[in-house]
VMD Tcl script that builds the backbone (N, CA, C; Angstrom):
set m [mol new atoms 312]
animate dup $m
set s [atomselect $m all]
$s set {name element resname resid chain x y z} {
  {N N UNK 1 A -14.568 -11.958 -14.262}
  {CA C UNK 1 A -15.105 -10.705 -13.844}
  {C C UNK 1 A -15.158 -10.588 -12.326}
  {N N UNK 2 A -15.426 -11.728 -11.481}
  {CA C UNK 2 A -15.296 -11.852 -9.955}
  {C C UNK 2 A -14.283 -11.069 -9.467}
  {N N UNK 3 A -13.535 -11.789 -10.414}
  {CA C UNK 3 A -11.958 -11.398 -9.788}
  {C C UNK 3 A -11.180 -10.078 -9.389}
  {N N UNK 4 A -12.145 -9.078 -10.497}
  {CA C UNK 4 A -11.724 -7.747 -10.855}
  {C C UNK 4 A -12.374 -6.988 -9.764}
  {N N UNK 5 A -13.495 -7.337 -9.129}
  {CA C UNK 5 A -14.391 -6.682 -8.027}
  {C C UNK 5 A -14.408 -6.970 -6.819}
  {N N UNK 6 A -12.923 -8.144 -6.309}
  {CA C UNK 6 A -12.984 -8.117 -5.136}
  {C C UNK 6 A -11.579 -7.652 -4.778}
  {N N UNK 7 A -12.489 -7.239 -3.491}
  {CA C UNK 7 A -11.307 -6.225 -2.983}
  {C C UNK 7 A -11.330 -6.838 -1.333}
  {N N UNK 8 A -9.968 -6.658 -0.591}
  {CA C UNK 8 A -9.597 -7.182 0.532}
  {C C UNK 8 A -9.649 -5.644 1.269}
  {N N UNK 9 A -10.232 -5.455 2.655}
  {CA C UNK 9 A -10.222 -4.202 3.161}
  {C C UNK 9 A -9.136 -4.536 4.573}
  {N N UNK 10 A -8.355 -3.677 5.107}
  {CA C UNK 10 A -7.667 -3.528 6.291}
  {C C UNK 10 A -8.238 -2.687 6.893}
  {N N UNK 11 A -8.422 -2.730 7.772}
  {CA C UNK 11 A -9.345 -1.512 9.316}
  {C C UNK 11 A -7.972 -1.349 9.375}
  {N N UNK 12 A -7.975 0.308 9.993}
  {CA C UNK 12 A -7.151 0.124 11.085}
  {C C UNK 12 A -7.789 1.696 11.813}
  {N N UNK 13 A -7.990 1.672 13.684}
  {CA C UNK 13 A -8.329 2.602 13.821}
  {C C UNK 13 A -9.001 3.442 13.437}
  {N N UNK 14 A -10.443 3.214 12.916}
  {CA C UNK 14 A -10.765 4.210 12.181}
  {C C UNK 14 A -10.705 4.303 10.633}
  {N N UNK 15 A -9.774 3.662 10.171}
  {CA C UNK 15 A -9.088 3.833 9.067}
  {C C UNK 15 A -9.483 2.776 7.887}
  {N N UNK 16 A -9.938 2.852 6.831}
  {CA C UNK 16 A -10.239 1.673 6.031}
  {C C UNK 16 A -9.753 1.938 4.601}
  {N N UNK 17 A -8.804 0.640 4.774}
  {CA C UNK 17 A -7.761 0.600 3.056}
  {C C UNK 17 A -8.515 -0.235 2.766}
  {N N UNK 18 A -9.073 0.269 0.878}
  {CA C UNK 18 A -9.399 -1.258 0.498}
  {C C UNK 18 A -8.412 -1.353 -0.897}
  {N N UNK 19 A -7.985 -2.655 -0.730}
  {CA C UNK 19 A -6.639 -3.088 -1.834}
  {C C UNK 19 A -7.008 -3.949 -2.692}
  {N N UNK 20 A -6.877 -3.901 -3.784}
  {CA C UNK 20 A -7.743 -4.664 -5.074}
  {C C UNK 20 A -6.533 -5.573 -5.101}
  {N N UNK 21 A -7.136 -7.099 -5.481}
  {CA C UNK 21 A -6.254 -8.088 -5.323}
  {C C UNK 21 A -5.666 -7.813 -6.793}
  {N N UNK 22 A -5.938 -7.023 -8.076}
  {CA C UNK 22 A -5.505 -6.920 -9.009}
  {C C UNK 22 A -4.687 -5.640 -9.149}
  {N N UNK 23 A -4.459 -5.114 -8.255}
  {CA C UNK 23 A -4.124 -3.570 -7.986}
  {C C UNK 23 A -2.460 -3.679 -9.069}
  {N N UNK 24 A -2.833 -2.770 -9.980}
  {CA C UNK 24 A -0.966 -2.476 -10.354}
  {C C UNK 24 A 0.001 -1.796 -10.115}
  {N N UNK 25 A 1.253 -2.340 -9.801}
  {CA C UNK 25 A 2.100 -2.216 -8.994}
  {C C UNK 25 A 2.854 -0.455 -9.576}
  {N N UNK 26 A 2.471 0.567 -8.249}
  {CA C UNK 26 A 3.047 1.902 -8.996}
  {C C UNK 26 A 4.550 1.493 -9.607}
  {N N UNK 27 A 5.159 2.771 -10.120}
  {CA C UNK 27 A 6.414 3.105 -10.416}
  {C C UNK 27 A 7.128 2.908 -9.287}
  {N N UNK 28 A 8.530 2.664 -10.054}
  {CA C UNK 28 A 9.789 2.970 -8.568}
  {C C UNK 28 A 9.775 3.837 -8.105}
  {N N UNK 29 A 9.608 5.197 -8.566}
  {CA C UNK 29 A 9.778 6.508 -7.853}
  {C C UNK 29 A 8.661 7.072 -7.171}
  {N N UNK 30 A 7.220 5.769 -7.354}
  {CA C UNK 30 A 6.275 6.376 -6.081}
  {C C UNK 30 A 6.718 5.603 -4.876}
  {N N UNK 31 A 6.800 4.233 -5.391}
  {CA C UNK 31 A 8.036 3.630 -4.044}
  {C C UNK 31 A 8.570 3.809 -2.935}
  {N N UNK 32 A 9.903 4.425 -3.900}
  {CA C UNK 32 A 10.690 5.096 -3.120}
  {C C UNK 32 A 10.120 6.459 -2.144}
  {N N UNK 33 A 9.196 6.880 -2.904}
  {CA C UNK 33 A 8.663 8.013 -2.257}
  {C C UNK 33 A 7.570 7.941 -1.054}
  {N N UNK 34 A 7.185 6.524 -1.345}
  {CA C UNK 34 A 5.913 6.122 -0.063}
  {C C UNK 34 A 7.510 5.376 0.958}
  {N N UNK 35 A 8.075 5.484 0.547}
  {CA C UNK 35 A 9.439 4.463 1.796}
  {C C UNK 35 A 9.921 6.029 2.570}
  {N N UNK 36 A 10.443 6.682 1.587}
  {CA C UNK 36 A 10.966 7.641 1.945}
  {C C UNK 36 A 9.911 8.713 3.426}
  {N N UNK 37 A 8.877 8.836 3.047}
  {CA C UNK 37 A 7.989 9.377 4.029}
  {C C UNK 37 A 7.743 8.889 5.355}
  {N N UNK 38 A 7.398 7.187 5.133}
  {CA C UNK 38 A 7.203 6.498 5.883}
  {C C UNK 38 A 8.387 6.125 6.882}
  {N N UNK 39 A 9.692 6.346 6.635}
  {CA C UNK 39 A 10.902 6.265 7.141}
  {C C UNK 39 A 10.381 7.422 7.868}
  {N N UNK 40 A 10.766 8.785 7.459}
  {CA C UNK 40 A 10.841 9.966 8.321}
  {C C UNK 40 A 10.013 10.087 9.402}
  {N N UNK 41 A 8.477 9.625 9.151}
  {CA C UNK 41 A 7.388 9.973 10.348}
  {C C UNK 41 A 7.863 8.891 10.974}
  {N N UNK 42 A 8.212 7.457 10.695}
  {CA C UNK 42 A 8.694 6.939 11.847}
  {C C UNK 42 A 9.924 7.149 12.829}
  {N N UNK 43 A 10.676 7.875 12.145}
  {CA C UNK 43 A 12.018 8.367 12.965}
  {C C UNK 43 A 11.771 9.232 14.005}
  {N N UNK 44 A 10.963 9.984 13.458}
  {CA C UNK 44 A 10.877 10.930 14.269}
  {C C UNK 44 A 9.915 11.167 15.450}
  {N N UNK 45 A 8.605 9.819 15.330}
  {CA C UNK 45 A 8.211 9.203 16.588}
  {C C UNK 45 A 8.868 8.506 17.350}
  {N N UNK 46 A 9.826 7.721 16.326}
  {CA C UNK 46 A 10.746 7.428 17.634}
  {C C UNK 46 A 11.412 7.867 18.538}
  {N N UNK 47 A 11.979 9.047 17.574}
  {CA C UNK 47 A 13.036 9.897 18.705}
  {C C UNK 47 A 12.374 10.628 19.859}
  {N N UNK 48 A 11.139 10.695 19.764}
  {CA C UNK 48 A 10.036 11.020 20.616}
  {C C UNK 48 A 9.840 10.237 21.674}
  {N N UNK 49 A 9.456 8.605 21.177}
  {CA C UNK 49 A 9.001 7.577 22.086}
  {C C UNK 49 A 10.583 7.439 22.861}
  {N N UNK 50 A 11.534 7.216 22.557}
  {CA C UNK 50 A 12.941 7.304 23.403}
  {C C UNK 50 A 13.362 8.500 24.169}
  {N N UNK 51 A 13.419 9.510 23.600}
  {CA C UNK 51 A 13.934 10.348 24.330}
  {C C UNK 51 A 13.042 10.684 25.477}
  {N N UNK 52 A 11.827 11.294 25.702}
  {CA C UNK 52 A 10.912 11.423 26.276}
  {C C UNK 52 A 10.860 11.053 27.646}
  {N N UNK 53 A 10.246 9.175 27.348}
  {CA C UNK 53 A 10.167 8.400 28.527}
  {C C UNK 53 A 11.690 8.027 29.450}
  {N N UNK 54 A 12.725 7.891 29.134}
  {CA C UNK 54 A 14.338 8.202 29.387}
  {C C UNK 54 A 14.817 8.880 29.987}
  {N N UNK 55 A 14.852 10.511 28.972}
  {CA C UNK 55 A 15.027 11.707 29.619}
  {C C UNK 55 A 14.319 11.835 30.854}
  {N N UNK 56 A 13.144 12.096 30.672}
  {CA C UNK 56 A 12.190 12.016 31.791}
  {C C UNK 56 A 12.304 11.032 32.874}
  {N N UNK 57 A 12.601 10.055 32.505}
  {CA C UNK 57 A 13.090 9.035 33.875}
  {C C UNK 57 A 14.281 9.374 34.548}
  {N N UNK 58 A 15.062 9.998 33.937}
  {CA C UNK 58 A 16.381 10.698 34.831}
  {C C UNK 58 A 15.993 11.461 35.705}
  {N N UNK 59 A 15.377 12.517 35.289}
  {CA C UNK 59 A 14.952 13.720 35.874}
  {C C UNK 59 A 14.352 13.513 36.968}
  {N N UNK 60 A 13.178 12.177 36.951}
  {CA C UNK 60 A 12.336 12.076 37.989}
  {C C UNK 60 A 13.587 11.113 39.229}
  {N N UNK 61 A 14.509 10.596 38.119}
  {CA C UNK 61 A 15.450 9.690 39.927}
  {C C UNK 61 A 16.219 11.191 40.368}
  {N N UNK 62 A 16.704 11.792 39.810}
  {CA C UNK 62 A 17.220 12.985 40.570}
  {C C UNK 62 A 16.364 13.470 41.437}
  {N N UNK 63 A 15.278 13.674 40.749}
  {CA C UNK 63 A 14.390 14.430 41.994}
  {C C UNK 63 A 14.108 13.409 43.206}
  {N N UNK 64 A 13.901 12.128 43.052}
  {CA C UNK 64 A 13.304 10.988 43.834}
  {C C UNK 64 A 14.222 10.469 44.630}
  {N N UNK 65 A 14.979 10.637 44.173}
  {CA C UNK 65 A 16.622 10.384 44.309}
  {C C UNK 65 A 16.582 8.672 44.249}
  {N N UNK 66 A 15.737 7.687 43.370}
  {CA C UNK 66 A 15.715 6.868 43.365}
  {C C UNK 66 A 16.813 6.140 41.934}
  {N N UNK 67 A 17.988 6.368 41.719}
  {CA C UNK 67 A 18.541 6.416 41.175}
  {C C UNK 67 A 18.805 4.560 40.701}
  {N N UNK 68 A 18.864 4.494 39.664}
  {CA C UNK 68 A 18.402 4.326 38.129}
  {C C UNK 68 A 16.854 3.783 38.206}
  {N N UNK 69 A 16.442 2.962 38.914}
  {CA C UNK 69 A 14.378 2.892 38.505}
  {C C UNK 69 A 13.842 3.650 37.898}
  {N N UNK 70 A 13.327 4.621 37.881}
  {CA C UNK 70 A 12.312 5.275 37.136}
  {C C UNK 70 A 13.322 5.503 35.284}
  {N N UNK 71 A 14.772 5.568 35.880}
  {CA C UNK 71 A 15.053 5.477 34.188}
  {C C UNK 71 A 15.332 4.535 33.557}
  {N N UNK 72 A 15.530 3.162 33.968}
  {CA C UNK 72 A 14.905 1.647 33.897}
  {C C UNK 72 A 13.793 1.540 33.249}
  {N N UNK 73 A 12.763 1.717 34.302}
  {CA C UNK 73 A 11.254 1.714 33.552}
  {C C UNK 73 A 11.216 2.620 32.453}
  {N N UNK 74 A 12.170 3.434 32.095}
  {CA C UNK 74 A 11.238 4.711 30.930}
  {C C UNK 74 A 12.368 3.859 29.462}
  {N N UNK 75 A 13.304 3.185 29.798}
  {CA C UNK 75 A 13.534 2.577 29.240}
  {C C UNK 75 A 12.960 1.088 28.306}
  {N N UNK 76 A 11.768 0.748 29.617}
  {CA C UNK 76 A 11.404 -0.279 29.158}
  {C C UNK 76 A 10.084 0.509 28.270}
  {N N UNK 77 A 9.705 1.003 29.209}
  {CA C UNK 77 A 8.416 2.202 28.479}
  {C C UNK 77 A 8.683 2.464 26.331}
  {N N UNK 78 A 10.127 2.947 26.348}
  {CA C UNK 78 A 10.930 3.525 24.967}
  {C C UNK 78 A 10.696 2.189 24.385}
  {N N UNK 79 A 11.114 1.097 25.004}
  {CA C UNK 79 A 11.392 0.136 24.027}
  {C C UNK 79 A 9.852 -0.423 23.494}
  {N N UNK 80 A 8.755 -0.423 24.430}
  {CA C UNK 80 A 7.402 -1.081 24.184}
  {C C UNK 80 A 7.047 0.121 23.007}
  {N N UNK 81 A 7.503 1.145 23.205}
  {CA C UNK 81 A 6.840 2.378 22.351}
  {C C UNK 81 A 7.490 2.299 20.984}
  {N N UNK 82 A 8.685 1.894 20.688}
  {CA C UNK 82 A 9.684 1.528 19.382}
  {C C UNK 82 A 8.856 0.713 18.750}
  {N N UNK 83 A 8.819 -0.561 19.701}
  {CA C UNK 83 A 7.902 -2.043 18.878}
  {C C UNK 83 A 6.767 -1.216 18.919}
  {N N UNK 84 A 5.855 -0.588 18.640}
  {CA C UNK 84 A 4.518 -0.524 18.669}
  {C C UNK 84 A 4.464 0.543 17.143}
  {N N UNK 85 A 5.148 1.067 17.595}
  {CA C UNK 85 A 5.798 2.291 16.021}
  {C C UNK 85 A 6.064 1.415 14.835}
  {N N UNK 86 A 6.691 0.998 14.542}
  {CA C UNK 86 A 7.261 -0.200 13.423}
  {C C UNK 86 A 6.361 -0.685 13.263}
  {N N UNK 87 A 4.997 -1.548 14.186}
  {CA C UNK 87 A 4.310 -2.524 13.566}
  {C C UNK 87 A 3.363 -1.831 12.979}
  {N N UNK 88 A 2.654 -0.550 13.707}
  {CA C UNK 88 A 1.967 0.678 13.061}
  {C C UNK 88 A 2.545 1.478 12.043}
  {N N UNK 89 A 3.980 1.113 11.313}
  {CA C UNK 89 A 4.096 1.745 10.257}
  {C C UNK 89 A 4.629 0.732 9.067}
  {N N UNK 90 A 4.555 -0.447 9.622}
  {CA C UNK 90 A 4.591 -1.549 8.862}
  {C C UNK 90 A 3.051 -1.573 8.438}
  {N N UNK 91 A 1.783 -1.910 9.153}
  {CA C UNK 91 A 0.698 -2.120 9.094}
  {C C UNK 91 A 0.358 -1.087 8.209}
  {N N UNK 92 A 0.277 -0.464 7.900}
  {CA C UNK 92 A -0.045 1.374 7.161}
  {C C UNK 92 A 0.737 1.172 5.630}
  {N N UNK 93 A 1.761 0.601 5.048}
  {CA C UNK 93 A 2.141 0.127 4.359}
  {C C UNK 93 A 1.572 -0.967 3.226}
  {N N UNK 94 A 0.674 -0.103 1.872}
  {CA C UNK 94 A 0.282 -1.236 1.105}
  {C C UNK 94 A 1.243 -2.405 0.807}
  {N N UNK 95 A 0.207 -3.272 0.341}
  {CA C UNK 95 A 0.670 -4.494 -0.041}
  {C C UNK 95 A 0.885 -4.918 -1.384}
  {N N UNK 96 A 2.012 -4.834 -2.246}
  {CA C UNK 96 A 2.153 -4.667 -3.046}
  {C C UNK 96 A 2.376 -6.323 -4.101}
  {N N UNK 97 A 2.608 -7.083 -3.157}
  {CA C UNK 97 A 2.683 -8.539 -3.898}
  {C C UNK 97 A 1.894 -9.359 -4.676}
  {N N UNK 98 A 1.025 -8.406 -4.267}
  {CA C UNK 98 A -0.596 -8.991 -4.887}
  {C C UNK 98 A -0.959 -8.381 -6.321}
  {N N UNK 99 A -0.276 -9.168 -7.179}
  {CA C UNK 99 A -0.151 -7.966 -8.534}
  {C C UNK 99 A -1.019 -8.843 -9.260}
  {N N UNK 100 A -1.662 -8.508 -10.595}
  {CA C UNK 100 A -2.266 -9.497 -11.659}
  {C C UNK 100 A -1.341 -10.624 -12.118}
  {N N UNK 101 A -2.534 -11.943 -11.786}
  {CA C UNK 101 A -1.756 -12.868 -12.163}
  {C C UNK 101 A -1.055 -13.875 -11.199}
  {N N UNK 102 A -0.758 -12.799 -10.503}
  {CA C UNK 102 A 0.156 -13.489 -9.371}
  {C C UNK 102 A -0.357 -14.185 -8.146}
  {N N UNK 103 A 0.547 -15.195 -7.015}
  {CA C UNK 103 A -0.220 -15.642 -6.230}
  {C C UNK 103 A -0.937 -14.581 -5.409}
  {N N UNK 104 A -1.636 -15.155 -4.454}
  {CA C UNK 104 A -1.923 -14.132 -2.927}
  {C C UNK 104 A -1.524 -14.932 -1.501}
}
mol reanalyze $m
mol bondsrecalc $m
mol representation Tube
mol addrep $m
């Protein structure tokens, strides 16, 4: 009976998942459908976190006329902002291995 009432919680931000170590594993087609979502909002922060800091770093060496630095840095800026996206949409992602029965 222990077993059935404990539950593992993840914070995140504000945010509190709690995941039953017995939790059963949805269908394929909610799956696919929690992948499918989770793909798109991350794409499309990305194309945000890249284009943005980049674009914008051009613009500012033209004006600065410090030509390539500032689009260097917005480069490095894109790339810290990529890794930070992925691990925040990895992290946000139940955990599904933890089925009845099975290890943890």
């Amino acid at each position: 009976m222990e077993a059935t009432n404990k539950a593992e919680t993840k914070s995140g931000r504000g945010r509190q998942k709690a995941v039953s170590v017995n939790a059963e594993v949805p269908d394929s087609f909610e799956v696919k459908q929690l992948f499918i979502s989770s793909a798109l909002t991350m794409s499309w922060q990305m194309a945000i976190a890249v284009l943005v800091p980049i674009v914008g770093g051009y613009y500012l060496d033209q004006y600065f006329k410090t030509t390539p630095l500032i689009t260097l840095l917005g480069m490095v800026a894109a790339l810290a902002l990529v890794i930070l996206i992925v691990r925040k949409t990895i992290a946000e992602l139940p955990d599904y291995t933890k089925t009845k029965g099975g290890k943890s």
